[in-house]
C-alpha positions as CSV (number, residue, x, y, z in Angstrom):
1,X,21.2,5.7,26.1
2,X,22.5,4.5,23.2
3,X,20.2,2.2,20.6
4,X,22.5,-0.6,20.4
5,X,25.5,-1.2,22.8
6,X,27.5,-4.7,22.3
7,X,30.1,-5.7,25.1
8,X,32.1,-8.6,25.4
9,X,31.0,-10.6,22.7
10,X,32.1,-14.3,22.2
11,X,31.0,-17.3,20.3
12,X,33.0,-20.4,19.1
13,X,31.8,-23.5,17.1
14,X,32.9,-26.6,17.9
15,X,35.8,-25.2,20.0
16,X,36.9,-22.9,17.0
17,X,36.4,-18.9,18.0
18,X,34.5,-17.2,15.7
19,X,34.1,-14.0,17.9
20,X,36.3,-13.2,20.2
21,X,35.7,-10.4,22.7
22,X,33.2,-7.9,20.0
23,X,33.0,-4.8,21.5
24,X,30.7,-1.2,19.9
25,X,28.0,1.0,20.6
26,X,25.8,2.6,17.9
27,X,24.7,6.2,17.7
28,X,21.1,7.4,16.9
29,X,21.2,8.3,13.3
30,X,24.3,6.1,12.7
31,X,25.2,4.2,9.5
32,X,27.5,1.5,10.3
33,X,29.1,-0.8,8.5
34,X,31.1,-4.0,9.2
35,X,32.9,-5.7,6.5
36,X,35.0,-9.6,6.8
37,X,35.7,-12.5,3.9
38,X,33.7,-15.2,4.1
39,X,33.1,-17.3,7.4
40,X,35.0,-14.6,8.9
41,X,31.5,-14.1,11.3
42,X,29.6,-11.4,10.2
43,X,26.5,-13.6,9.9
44,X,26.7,-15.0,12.7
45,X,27.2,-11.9,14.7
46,X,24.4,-10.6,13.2
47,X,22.0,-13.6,14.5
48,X,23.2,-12.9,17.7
49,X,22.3,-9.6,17.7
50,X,18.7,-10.3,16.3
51,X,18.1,-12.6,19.0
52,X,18.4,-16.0,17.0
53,X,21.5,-17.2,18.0
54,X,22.8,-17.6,21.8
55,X,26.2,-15.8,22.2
56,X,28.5,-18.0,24.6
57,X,28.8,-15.6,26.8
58,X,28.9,-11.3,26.7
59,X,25.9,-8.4,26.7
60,X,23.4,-7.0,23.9
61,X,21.8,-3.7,25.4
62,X,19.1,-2.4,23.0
63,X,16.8,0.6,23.3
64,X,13.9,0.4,20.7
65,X,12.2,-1.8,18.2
66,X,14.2,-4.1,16.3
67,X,14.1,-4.8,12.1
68,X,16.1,-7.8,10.6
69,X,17.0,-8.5,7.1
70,X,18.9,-12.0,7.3
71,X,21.2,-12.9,4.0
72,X,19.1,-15.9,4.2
73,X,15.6,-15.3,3.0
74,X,13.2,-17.1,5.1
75,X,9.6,-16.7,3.1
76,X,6.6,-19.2,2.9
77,X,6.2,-20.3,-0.5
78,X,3.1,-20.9,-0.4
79,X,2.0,-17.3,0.8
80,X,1.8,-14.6,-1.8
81,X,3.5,-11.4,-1.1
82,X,0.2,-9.5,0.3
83,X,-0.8,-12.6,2.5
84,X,3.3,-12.6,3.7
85,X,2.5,-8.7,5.0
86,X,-0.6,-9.2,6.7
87,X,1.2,-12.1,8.3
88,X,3.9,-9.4,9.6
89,X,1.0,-6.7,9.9
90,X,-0.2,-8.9,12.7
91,X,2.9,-10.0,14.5
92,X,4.1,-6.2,14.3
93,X,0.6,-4.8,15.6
94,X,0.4,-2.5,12.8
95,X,-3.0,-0.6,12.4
96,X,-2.3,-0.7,8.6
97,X,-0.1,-1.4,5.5
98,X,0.5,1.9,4.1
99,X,4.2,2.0,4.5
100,X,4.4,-2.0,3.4
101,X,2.7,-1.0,0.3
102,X,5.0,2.5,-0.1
103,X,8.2,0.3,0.4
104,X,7.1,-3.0,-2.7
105,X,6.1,0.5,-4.6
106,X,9.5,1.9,-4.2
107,X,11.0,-1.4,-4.7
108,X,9.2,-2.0,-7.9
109,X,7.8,-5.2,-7.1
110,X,3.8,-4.2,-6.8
111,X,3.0,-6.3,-9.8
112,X,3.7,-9.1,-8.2
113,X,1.6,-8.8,-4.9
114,X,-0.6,-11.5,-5.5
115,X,2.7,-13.8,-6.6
116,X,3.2,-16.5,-4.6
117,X,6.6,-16.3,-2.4
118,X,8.0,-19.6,-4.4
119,X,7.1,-18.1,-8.0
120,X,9.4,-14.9,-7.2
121,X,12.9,-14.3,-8.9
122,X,15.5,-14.2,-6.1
123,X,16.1,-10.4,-6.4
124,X,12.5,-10.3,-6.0
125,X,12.5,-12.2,-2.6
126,X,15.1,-10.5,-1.5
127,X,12.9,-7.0,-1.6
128,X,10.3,-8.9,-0.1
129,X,13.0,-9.9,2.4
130,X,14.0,-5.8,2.9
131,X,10.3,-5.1,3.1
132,X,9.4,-7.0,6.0
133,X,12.4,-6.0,8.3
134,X,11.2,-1.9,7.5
135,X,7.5,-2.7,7.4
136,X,7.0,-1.5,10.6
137,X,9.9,1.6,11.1
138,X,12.0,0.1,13.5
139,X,14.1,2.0,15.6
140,X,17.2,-0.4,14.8
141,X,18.0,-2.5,11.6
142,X,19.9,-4.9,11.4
143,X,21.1,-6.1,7.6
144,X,23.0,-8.9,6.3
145,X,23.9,-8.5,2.3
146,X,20.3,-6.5,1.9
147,X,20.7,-5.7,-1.7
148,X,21.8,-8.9,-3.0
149,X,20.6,-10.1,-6.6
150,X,19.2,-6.3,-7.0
151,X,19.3,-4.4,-10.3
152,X,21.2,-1.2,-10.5
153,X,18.3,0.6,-9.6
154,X,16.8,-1.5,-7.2
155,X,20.9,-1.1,-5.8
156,X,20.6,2.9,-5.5
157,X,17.2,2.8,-4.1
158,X,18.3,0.7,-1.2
159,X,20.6,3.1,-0.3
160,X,18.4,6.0,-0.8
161,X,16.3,4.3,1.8
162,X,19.3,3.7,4.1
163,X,20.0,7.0,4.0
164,X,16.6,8.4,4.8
165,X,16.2,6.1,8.2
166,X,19.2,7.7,9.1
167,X,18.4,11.3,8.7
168,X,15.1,10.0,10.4
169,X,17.4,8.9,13.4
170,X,17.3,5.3,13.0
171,X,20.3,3.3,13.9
172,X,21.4,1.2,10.7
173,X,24.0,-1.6,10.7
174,X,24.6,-3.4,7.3
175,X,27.3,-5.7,7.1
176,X,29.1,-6.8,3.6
177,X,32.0,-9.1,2.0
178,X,33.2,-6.4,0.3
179,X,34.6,-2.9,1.2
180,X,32.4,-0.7,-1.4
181,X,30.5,2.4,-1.6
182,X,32.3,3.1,1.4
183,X,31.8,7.3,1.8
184,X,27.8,5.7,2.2
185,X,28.8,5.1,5.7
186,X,29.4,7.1,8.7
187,X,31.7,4.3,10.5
188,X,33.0,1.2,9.1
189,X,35.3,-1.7,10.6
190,X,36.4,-5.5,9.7
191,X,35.7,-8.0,11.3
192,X,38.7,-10.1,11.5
193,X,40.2,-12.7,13.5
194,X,36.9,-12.6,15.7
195,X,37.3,-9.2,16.5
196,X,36.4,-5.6,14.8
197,X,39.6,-4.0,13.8
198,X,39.0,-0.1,12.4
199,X,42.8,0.2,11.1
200,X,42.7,-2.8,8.8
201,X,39.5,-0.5,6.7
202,X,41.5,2.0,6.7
203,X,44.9,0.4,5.0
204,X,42.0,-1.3,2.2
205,X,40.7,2.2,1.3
206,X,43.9,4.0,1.8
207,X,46.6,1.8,0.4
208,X,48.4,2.8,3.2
């Protein structure tokens, strides 16, 4: 069984169709990629999938644990960024914090452990952000925009990481405004006009 199977997919705001009939299935060890302009979807598409927004009607098979890194950060400000892991640490049963820690080391943010959430710099929250949807090694992760407001550095890391829970057999689906750093992928479609269109990436990155 596949880790993430989508069928039928519709949802419409105020009578307007914002998805219209979404239809894939991810592999094991699949990065995927789905690009759109903005309000062409791709957030919301991606709520559904987490579970935080009702699709009108269609199926979301999944097989495995779930990870979520939404475009908007959702942090406590008054929690630091050790208090916001143990939080997580709890809700994700986790016997310990080693791979937490390994992932703010990586990231370059373990000065600022004992930093409150509202005292960060966006870029920082954002890693914070990363951290907590791959705290706990999910089988599937889903990723809206997950390396916005990082440095260069902090930008090539991110996808060093992407491309380790791949080789690990994770299932990773990233979704972007922009078609770049698109050989990083092993499939990548467009989300347009409610619907996932393959052919429309293909004449961006071609020119043909």
């Amino acid at each position: 069984m596949n880790p993430l199977r989508v069928v039928d997919l519709h949802k419409a705001f105020r009578g307007r169709p914002v998805l219209s009939g979404i239809e894939f299935e991810l592999q094991p060890g699949e990065l995927f990629g789905i690009i759109g302009e903005n309000g062409a979807g791709k957030s919301t598409l991606l709520r559904i999938l987490a579970g935080e927004l009702p699709a009108d009607r269609g199926d979301i098979i999944y097989a495995g644990t779930l990870g979520y890194c939404p475009q908007n950060i959702v942090l406590n400000d008054d929690l630091t960024v050790e208090q916001h892991l143990r939080f997580f640490q709890r809700a994700y049963r986790l016997p310990g914090l080693l791979h937490a820690h390994e992932l703010v080391e990586r990231l370059g943010f373990d000065q600022h452990r004992g930093t409150r959430a509202g005292l960060l710099s966006g870029g920082t929250r954002q890693k914070l952000n990363l951290t907590i949807a791959l705290m706990h090694d999910p089988d599937i992760v889903l990723m809206d925009e997950p390396y916005q407001g990082f440095d260069w550095d902090n930008y090539l890391n991110f996808w060093d990481i992407a491309g380790e829970l791949r080789d690990r057999g994770r299932t990773v689906l990233i979704i972007s405004h922009i078609a770049h750093d698109i050989e990083r992928f092993d499939r990548l479609r467009r989300l347009r006009d409610g619907q996932l269109d393959e052919s429309a990436v293909i004449e961006e990155v071609t020119g043909a």
